[in-house]
C-alpha positions, 0 to 999 in steps of 0.5 A: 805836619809832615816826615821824610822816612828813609831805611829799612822801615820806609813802606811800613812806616809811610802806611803807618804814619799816613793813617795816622793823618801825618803827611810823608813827602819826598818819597822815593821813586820806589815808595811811589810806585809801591803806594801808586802815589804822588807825595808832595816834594816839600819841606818836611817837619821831621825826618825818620831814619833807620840806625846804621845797626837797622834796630830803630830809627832816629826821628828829629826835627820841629818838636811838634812833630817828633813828639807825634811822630814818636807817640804813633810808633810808641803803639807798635808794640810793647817793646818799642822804646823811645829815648830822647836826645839831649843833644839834639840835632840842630841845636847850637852850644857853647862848648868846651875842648876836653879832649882831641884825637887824630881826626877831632875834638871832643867837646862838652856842651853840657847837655852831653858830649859831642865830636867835632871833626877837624873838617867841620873847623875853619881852625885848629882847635886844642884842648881848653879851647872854647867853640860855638857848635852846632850838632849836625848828626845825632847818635843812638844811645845804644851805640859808643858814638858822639854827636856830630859838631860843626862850626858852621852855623846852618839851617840845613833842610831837605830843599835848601840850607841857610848858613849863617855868616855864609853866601848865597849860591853863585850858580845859575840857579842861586840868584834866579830861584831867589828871583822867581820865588820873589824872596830873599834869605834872611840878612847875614845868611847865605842859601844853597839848595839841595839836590831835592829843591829839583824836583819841588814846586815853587811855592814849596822852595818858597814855604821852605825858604820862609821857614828857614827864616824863620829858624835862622831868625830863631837863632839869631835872637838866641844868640844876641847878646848871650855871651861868647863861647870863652864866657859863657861855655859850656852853655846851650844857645838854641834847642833846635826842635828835638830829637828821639830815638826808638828802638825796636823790639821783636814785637814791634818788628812784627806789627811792622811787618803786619803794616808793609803786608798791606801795602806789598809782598812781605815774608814772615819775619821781613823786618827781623831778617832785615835787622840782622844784616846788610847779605840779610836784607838784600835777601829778603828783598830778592826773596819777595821779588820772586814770590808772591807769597813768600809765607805765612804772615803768622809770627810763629813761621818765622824761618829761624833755621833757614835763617841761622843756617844762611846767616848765622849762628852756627856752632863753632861761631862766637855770639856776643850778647847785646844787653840793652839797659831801659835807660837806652844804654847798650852794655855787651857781655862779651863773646861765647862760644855757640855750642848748638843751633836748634831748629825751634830757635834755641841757641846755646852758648858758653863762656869759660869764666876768670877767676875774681870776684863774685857772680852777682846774685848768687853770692859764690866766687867766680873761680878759674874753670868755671863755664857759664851756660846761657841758652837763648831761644828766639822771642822768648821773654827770658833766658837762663844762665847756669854756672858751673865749676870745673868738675861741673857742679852747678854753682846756680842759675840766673834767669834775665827776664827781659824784652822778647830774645831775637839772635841776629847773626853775630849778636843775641839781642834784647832789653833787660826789664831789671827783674830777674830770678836766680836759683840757688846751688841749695835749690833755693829760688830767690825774685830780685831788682823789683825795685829796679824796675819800679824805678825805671816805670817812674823814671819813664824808661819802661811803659806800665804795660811792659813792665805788667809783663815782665812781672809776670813772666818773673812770676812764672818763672819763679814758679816753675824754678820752685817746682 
C-alpha cells in the first residue's frame, strides 16, 4: 500500500501515513532531505494533494488504499471531515450534452456533473450529444467547479499512461523500455511514460506496467458489450477506485503541525497561516528557514495579530463568511464590513441589510437599515450575530454553533454543525435544528463525537444567553 503526497501538508502527512505503515514514494528532493531518506520511485496506489483553496486534500486512487488513507487522517482532529466523490477519478461514463459554454461542455454522468473542455475532444460536441468520457480531475465539494472530462480513454499513472485506441512512444525511449523490461502494453492501448519513469527502477516500470494492464483490462471488460453512449447515457461503465476529499479543520491543522515539528522546524500555528494565503505561506517558510525556534509549539500562541496585521483583515477591509455545510457544500454569506481587529482574535463585522422577508429564527421582518453584527474570535466553537433596526434597537441574536472559527484573510471560515441558539428581542432563548444535526449524525456527515461537542457548546451557550 503505498501515496504519493504533494502540497502544503507534504512533510506532516508523509510522518503521519509512514507510521501508519502506508509507503509514501516519489518524495521530492526536499522530502528526502528533510527525513534523511530514500523513498522508493514506484508506482503509487493513491495520490494525496492539497486543494487549490489549501483547506484539505484530495485523495484518490485503488479504493483499498483511499479508504485507509482516508481513515488515518479521519483521526487527526474531530473537525477533520471527509466527503466521498461521486464522480471519482478515473471513472468512465456515458454521458449527456446538457449545456456548452465558450470553453466546454457540461455533461450529466449520472452520478454527477462533469466539464468537458473542447481541448479534451477529437470533435465539436453540442448540446444532446451523447459522449464516452473519462473524469481526469476531480473537484472538492466546497468549491463551484465540475470534474474534469476527457474523450480519451487512459490509464494515467505517475510512471507511465496507457491510452486506449492510442500508440506507443515512438521516442528512443518508448520501444527500448518495453525491451529491457521485457513487456508489452496491453493489446489495443498505446504507452507513454511520465517524467517520474527517469528515475525509477526497472522492476518498478515493470510492477507499474503490469498494473496498468491490468486496469486497462479492467476497462476493457467493463466496456465490452455495455452498449454505446447514444444507448445507454447517461450511464457509468467503470468506477475506477475512488476518490475522497478531506477537509480540515483548525483542530486538525494543528494535530498537523504536532506531526511536521517531529520532523523540522515548525512555528505555532505552520499550517494555518499556510491556508490563508500563497504571500501567507512563503512567509511561514522564510520565517522557519531563519529561526530554529520560531515559537512555542502551544496552540493557544498562535500569532493571530502579527498575522492579521501582516495578512489581513483589518478594519476598513471586507471579509466573507465561508459557511460549509456538513454535507461538503461551501455556501458564502456575502461580504461585511470589519469594523475592528482585536489582538485576542476577535474580528468584528457588519452588514447593512435589505428589506424582504424574515431573519430565520427569529421570526421579524428584515427591514431596510437594518445592520447585522457578527463577531468572529478565532478557534472558538460559535459565533453571535446580533440585529438591529435603524435606530439600534436589537431585533434578536443568533448564535451559529459550529467547527472551531479560523479568519484567513479575506474569509472567516468554519463548518456549520446545524444546532444553534437564538435569543429573542423579549429575552427569550430558544435551542433549534437539533434534529438537523441528528440527521447528519445518521447521515454519516458529522462523526458522534463532533457532533457531543456541538451539543455541548449549544448548551452552554444557552445557558449563559438565559442568565
Amino acid at each position: 500500500m503505498s501515496v504519493r503526497v504533494r502540497g502544503i501538508y507534504t512533510t506532516a502527512l508523509t510522518r503521519l501515513l509512514s507510521d501508519a505503515g502506508i509507503d509514501v514514494v516519489q518524495a521530492s528532493g526536499p522530502i528526502e532531505a528533510r527525513f534523511d531518506a530514500d523513498f522508493a520511485v514506484e508506482r503509487a496506489g493513491a495520490a494525496v494533494e492539497t486543494t487549490g483553496d489549501r483547506q484539505g486534500v484530495g485523495v484518490s486512487g485503488d479504493r483499498e488504499t483511499v479508504e485507509r488513507v482516508v481513515d488515518e487522517l479521519r483521526e487527526l482532529g474531530r473537525d477533520t471531515l471527509a466527503w466521498a466523490d461521486p464522480l471519482p477519478v478515473r471513472a468512465v461514463y456515458a454521458g449527456e450534452v446538457t449545456e456548452t459554454l465558450s470553453s466546454g461542455a457540461v455533461v450529466d454522468c449520472g452520478d454527477g456533473e462533469g466539464f468537458l473542455p473542447y481541448s479534451n475532444s477529437d470533435e465539436r460536441v453540442e448540446t444532446g450529444d451523447r459522449v464516452r468520457v473519462q473524469v481526469v480531475e476531480g473537484t472538492a465539494p466546497w468549491t463551484d467547479g465540475r470534474a474534469v472530462l476527457d474523450t480519451d480513454i487512459a490509464v494515467r499513472g505517475d510512471l507511465l499512461t496507457l491510452v486506449r485506441g492510442g500508440s506507443t512512444s515512438t521516442t528512443a525511449a518508448g520501444p527500448a523500455m518495453l525491451d529491457v523490461i521485457a513487456a508489452d502494453p496491453r493489446e489495443g492501448w498505446g504507452v507513454s511514460w511520465e517524467a517520474a519513469s527517469d528515475d525509477a527502477g526497472f522492476d518498478a516500470i515493470a510492477d507499474a506496467l503490469a498494473a496498468a494492464n491490468e486496469r486497462a483490462a479492467a476497462i476493457d471488460d467493463a466496456l465490452a458489450g455495455a452498449g454505446d453512449p447514444e444507448s445507454v447515457a447517461p450511464h457509468a461503465y467503470y468506477d475506477g477506485g475512488a476518490t475522497t476529499w478531506v477537509w480540515f479543520g483548525r483542530e486538525s491543522r494543528f494535530a498537523l503541525d504536532e506531526q511536521r515539528r517531529a520532523v523540522t522546524t515548525t512555528m505555532a500555528g505552520h499550517h494555518r497561516v499556510k491556508a490563508g494565503s500563497n504571500s501567507a505561506s512563503a512567509a511561514v517558510d522564510y520565517v522557519e528557514a531563519l529561526c530554529e525556534d520560531p515559537g512555542s509549539d502551544d496552540e493557544t500562541d498562535f500569532p493571530f495579530a502579527v498575522t492579521a496585521q501582516q495578512f489581513g483583515p483589518q478594519s476598513g477591509d471586507t471579509l466573507t463568511l465561508g459557511h460549509g455545510k456538513p454535507d461538503g457544500r461551501l455556501i458564502t454569506l456575502g461580504r461585511a464590513d470589519v469594523q475592528s481587529v482585536e489582538d485576542g482574535g476577535t474580528v468584528t463585522v457588519e452588514r447593512t441589510m435589505s428589506a424582504g422577508g424574515e431573519y430565520d429564527g427569529l421570526g421579524v421582518p428584515k427591514e431596510a437599515g437594518d445592520v447585522a453584527e457578527t463577531k468572529l474570535k478565532e478557534g472558538r466553537w460559535w459565533y453571535p450575530t446580533v440585529y438591529r433596526d435603524s435606530e439600534g434597537r436589537s431585533k434578536g441574536t443568533y448564535v451559529n454553533i459550529c467547527t472551531p472559527v479560523e479568519i484567513f484573510p479575506d474569509t472567516a471560515r468554519y463548518v456549520d454543525l446545524h444546532v444553534d441558539v437564538l435569543k429573542h428581542a423579549d429575552g427569550r432563548v430558544e435551542r433549534v435544528d437539533d434534529d438537523e444535526l441528528d440527521a447528519a449524525v445518521d447521515a454519516g456527515h458529522v462523526p458522534e463525537d463532533l457532533a457531543d461537542r456541538a451539543r455541548s457548546v449549544a448548551a452552554a451557550v444557552a445557558s449563559a444567553l438565559g442568565d
